[in-house]
N, CA and C atoms as a LAMMPS dump frame, in Angstrom:
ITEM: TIMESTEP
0
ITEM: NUMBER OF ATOMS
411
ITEM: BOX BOUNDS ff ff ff
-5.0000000000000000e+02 5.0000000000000000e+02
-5.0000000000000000e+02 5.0000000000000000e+02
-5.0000000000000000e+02 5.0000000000000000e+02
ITEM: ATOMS id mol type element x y z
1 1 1 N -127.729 442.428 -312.584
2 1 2 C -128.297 443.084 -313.706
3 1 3 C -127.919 444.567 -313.632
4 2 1 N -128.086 445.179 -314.872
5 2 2 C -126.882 446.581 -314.849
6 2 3 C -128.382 447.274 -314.92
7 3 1 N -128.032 448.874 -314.847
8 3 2 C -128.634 449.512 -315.032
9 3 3 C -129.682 449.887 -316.389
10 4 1 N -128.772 449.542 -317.064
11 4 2 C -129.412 449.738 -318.715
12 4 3 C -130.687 448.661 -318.611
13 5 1 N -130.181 447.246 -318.517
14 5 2 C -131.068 446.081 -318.899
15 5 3 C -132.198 446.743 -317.895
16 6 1 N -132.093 447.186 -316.504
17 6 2 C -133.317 447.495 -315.457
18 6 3 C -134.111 448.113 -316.436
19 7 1 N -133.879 449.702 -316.762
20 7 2 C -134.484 450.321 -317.875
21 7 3 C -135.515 449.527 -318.82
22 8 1 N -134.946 449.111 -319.238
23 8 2 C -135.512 448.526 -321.028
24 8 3 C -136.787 447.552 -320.13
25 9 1 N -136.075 446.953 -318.646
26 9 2 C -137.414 446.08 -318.59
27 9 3 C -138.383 446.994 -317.856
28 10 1 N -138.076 448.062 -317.331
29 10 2 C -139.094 449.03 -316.875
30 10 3 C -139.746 449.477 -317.813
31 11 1 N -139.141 450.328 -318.957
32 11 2 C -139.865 450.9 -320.163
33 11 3 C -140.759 450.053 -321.161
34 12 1 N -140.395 448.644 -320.806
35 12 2 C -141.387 447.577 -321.652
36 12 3 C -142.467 447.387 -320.745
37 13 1 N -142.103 447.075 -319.857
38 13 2 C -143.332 446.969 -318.905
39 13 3 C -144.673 448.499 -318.84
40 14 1 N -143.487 449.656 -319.224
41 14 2 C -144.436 450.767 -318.996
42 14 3 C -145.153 451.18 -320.155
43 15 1 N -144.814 450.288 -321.689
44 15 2 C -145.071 450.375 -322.516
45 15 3 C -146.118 449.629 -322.791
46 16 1 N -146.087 448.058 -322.282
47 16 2 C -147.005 447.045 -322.224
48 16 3 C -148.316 447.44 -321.446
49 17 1 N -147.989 448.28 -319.955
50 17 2 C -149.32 448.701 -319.14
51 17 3 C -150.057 450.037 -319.952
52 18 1 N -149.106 450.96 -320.965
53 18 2 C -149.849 451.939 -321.689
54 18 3 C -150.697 451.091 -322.502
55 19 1 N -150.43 450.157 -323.263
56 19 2 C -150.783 449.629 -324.15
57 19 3 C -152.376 449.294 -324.017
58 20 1 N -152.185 448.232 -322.695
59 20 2 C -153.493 447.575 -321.924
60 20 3 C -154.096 448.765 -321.948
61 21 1 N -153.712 449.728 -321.067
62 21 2 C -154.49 450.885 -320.905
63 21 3 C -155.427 451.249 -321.813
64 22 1 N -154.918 451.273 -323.12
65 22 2 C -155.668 452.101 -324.456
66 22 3 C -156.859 450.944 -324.641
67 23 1 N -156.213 449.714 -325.059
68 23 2 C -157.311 448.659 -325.091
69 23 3 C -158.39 448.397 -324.13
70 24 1 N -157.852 448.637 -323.103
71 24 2 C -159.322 449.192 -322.226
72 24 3 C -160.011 450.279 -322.306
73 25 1 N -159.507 451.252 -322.44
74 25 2 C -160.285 452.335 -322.715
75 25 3 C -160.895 451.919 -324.157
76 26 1 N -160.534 451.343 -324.943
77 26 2 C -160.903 451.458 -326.424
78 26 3 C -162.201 450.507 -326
79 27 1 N -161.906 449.344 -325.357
80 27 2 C -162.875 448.679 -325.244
81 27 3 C -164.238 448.969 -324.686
82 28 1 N -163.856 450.34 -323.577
83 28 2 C -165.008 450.571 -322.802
84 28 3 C -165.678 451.31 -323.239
85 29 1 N -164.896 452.316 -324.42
86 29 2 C -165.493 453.412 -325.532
87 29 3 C -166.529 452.453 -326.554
88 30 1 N -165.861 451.4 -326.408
89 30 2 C -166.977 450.886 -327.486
90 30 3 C -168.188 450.138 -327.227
91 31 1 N -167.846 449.354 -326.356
92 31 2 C -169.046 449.099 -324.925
93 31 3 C -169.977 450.383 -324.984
94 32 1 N -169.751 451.379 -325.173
95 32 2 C -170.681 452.691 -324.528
96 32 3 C -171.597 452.703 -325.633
97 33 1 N -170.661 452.858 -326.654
98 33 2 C -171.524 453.181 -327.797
99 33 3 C -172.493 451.957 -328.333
100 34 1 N -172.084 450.529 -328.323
101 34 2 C -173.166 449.574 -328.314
102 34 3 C -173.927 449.398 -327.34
103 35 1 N -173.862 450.296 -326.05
104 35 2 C -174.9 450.365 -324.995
105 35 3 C -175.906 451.24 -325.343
106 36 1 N -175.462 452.739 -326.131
107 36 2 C -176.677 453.461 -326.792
108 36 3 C -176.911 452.904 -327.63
109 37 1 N -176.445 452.34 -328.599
110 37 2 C -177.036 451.982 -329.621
111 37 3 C -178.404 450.733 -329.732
112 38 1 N -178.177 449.801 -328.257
113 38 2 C -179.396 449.31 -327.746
114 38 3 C -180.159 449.697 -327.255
115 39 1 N -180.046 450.938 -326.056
116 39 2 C -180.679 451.678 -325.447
117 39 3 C -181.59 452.57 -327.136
118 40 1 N -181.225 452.587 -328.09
119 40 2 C -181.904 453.766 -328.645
120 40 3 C -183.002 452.49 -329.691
121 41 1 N -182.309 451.745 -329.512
122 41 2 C -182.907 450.17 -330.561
123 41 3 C -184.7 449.979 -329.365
124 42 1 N -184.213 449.934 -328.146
125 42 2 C -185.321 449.377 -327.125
126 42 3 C -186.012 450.732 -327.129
127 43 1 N -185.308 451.918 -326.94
128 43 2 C -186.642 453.09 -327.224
129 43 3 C -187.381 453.006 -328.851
130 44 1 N -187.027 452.949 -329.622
131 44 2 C -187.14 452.594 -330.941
132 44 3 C -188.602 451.833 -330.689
133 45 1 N -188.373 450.776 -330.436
134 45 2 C -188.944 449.231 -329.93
135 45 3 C -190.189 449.39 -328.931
136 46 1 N -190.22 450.339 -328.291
137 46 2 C -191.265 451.103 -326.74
138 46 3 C -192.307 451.718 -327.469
139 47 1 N -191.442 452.253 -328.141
140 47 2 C -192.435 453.7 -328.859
141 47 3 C -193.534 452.918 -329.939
142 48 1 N -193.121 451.931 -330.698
143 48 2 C -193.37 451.381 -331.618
144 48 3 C -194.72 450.621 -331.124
145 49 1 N -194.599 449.599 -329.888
146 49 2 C -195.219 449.204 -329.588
147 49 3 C -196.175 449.985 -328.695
148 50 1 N -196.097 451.293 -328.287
149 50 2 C -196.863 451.82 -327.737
150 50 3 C -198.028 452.568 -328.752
151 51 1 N -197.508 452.644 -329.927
152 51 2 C -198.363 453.004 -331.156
153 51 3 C -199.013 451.899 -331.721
154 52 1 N -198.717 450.773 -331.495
155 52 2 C -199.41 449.653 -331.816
156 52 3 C -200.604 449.486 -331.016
157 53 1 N -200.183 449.736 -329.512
158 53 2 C -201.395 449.347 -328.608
159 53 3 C -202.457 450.28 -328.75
160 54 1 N -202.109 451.246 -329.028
161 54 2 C -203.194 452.569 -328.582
162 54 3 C -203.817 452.049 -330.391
163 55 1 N -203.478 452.195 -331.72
164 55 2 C -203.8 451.564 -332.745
165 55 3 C -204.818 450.193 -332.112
166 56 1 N -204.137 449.579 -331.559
167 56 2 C -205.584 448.487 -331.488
168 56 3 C -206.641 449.035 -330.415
169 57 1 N -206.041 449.666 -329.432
170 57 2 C -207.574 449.544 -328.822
171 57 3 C -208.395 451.016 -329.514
172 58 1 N -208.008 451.512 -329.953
173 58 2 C -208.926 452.297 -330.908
174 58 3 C -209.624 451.504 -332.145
175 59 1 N -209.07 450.744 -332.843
176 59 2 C -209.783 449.504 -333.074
177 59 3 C -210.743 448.509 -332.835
178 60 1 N -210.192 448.111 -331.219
179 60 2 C -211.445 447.97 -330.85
180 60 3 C -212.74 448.344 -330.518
181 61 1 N -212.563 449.876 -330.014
182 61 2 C -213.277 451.052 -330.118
183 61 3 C -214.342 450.931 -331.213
184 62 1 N -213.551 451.276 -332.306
185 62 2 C -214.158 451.348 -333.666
186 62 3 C -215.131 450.013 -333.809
187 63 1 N -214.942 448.762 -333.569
188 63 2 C -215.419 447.327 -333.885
189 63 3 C -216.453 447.467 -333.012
190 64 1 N -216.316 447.839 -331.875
191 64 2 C -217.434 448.034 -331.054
192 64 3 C -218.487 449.269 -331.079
193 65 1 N -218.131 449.743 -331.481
194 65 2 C -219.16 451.005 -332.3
195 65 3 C -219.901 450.589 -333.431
196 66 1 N -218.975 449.386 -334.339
197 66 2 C -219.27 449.076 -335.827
198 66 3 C -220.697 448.064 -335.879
199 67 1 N -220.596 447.036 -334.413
200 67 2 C -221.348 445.975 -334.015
201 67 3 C -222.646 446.906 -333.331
202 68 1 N -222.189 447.558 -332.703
203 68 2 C -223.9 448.076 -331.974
204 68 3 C -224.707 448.804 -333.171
205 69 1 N -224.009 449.979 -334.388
206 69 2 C -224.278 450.162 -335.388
207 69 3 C -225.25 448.513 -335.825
208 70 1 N -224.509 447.893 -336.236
209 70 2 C -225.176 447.216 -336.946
210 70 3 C -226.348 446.244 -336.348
211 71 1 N -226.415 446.087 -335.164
212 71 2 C -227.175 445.7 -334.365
213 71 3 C -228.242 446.769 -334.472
214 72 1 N -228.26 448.059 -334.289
215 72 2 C -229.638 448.931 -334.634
216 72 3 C -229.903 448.898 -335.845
217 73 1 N -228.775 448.919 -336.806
218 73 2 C -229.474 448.786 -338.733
219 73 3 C -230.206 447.45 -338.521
220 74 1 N -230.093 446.381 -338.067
221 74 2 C -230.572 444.714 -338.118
222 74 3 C -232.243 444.925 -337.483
223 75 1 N -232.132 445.629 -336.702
224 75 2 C -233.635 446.442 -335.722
225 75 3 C -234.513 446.686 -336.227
226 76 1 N -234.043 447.625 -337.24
227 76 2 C -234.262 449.072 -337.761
228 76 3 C -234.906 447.982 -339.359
229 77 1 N -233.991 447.279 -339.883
230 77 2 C -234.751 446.461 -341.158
231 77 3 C -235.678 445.654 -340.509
232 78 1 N -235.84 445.138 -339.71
233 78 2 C -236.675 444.167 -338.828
234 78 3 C -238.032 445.157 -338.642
235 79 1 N -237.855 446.558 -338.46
236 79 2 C -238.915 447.162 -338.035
237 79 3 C -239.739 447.249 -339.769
238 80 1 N -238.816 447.638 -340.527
239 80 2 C -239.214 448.127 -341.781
240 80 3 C -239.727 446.774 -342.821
241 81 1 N -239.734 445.692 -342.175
242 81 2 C -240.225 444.345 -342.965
243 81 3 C -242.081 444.492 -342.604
244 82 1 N -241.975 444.612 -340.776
245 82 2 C -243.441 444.616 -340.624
246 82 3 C -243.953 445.681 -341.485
247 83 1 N -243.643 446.321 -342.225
248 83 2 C -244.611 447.229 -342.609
249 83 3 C -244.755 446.957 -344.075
250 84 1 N -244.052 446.024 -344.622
251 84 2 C -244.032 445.843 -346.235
252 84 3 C -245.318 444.923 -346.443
253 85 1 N -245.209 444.693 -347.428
254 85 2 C -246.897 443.531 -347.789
255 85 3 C -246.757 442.258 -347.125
256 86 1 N -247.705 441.64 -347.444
257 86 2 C -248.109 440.633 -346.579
258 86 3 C -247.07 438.822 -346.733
259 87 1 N -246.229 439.302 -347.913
260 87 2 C -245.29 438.385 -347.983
261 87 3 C -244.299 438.374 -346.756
262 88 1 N -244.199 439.538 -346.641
263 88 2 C -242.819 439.81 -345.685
264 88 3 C -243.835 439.421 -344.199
265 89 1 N -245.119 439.71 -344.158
266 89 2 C -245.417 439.359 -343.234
267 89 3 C -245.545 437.703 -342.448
268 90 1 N -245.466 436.779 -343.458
269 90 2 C -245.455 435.203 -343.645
270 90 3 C -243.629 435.162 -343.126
271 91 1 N -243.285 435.663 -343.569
272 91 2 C -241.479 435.784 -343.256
273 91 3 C -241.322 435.509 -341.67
274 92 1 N -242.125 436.973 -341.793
275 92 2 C -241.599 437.595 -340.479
276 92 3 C -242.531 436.338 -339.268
277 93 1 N -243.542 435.673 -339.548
278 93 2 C -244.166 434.8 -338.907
279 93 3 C -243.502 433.619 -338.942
280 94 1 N -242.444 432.908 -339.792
281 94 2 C -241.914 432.17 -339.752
282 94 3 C -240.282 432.199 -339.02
283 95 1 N -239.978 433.316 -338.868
284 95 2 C -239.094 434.058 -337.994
285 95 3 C -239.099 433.673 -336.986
286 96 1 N -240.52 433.847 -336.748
287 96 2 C -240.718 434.13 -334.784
288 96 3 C -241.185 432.521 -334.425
289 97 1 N -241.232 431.476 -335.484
290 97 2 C -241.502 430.307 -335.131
291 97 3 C -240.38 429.276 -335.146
292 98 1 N -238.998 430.119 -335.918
293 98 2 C -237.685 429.647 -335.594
294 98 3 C -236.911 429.803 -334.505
295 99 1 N -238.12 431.004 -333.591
296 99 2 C -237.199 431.881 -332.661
297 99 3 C -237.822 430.386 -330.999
298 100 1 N -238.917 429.892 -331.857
299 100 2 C -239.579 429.191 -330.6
300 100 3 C -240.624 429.876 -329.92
301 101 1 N -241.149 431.371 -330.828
302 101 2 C -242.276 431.859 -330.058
303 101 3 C -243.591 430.966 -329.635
304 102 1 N -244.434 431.359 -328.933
305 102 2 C -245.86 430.833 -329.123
306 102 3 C -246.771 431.379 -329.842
307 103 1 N -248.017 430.468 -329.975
308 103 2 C -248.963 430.863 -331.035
309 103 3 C -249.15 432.447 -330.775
310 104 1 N -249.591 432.857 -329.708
311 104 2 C -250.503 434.101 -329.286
312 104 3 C -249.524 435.112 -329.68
313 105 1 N -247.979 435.115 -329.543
314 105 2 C -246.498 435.87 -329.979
315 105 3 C -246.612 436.135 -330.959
316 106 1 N -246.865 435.078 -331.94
317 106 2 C -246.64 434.793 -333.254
318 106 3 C -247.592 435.715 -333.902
319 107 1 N -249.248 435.374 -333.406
320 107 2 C -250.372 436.012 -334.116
321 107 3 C -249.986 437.641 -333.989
322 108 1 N -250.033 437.707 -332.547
323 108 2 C -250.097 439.575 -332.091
324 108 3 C -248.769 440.32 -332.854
325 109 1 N -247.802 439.682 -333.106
326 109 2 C -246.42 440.366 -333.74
327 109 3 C -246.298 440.507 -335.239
328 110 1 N -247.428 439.455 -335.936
329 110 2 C -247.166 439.266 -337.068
330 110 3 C -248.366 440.331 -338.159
331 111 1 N -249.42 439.955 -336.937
332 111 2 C -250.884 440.273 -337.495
333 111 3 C -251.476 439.28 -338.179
334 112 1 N -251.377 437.936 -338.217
335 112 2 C -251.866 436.62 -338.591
336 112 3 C -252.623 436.437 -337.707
337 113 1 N -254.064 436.123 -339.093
338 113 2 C -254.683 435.236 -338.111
339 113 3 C -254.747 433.789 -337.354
340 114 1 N -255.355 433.138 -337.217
341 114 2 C -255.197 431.838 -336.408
342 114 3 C -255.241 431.185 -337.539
343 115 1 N -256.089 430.909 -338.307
344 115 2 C -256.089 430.122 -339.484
345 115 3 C -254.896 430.472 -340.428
346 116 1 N -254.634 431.497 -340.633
347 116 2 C -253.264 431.562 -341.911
348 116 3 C -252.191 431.188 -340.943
349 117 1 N -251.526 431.156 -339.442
350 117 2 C -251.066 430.608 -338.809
351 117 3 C -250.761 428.983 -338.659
352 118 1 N -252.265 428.588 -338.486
353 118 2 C -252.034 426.933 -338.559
354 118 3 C -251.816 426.222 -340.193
355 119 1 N -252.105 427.002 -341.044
356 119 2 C -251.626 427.153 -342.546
357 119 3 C -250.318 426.923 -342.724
358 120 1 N -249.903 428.255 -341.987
359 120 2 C -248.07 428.811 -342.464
360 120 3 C -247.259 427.156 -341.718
361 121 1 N -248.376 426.829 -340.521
362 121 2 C -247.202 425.669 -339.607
363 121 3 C -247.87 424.671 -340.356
364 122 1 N -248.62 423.923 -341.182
365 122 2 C -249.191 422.569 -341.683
366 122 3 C -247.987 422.62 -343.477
367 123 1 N -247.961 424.066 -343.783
368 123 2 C -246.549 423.919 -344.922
369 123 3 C -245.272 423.724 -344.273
370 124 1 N -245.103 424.241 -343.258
371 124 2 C -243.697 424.055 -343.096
372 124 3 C -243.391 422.638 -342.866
373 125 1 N -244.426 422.264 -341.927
374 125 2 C -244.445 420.62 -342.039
375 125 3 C -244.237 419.905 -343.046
376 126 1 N -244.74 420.091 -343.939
377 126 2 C -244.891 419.604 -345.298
378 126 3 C -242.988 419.725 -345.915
379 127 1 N -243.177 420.889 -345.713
380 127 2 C -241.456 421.175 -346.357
381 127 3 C -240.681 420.742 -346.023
382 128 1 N -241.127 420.406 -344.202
383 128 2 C -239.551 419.483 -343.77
384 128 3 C -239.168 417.951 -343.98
385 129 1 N -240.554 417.183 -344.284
386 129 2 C -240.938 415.852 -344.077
387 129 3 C -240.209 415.867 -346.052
388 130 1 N -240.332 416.471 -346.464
389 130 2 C -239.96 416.748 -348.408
390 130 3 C -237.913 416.562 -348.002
391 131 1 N -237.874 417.629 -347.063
392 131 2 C -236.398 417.826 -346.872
393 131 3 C -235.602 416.8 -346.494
394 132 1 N -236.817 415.947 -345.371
395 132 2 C -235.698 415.023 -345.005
396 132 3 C -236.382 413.631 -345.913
397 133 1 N -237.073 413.363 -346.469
398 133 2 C -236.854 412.543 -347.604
399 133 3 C -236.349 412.684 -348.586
400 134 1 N -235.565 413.968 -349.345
401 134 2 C -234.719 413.984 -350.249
402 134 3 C -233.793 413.499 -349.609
403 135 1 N -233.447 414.103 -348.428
404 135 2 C -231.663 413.779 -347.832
405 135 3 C -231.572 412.274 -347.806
406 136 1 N -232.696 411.214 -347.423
407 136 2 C -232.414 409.886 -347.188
408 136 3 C -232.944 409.509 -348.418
409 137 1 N -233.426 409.76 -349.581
410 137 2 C -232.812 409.075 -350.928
411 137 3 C -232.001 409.514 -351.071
């Protein structure tokens, strides 16, 4: 083989390894940039969800503030029934006989006497024995 042909296959070869060269570099340039571009997707993604979490448990915060609130308003109307007329007071005696109190509970909380007591429990009787003979016709 002559000198010339050596050439041409050196300069192809040195042309072919520039070549690779670029395509690797091109490739690794672009590799980089779809590596930030995930890297900035997953910070994106961190942040997001870190505003989510702190959003809920302030939420829960709030829900749990919202429930004890309403647990003292529920108190607080409960206190303001005993003091209305004597309807609310039959209520409030039938309340404390759903709750399973006893008689003596019932009388001292309500201000009933024993007789409007065995009254309030000889109707309810009445009402339930009505209830469950409608349901079984």
């Amino acid at each position: 083989m002559d000198t010339g042909a050596i050439l041409v296959v050196a300069l192809t070869l040195f042309a072919f390894t520039g070549i690779n060269g670029l395509i690797v570099f091109w490739l690794i340039a672009r590799n980089r940039r779809f590596e930030k571009k995930i890297t900035r997707q997953y910070e994106q993604i961190r942040d997001d969800n870190k505003i989510l979490f702190d959003a809920e448990a302030r939420m829960g915060e709030k829900l749990h503030r919202m429930e004890k609130q309403l647990r003292f308003l529920n108190d607080r109307q409960d206190q303001f029934s005993l003091k209305e007329p004597s309807e609310q007071t039959y209520q409030y005696a039938l309340r404390l006989m759903r709750e399973g109190k006893n008689d003596k509970t019932i009388i001292e909380e309500s201000g009933l006497g024993q007789g409007e007591l065995d009254l309030l429990k000889r109707m309810q009787k009445v009402k339930k024995t009505q209830t469950l003979q409608t349901v079984v016709d």
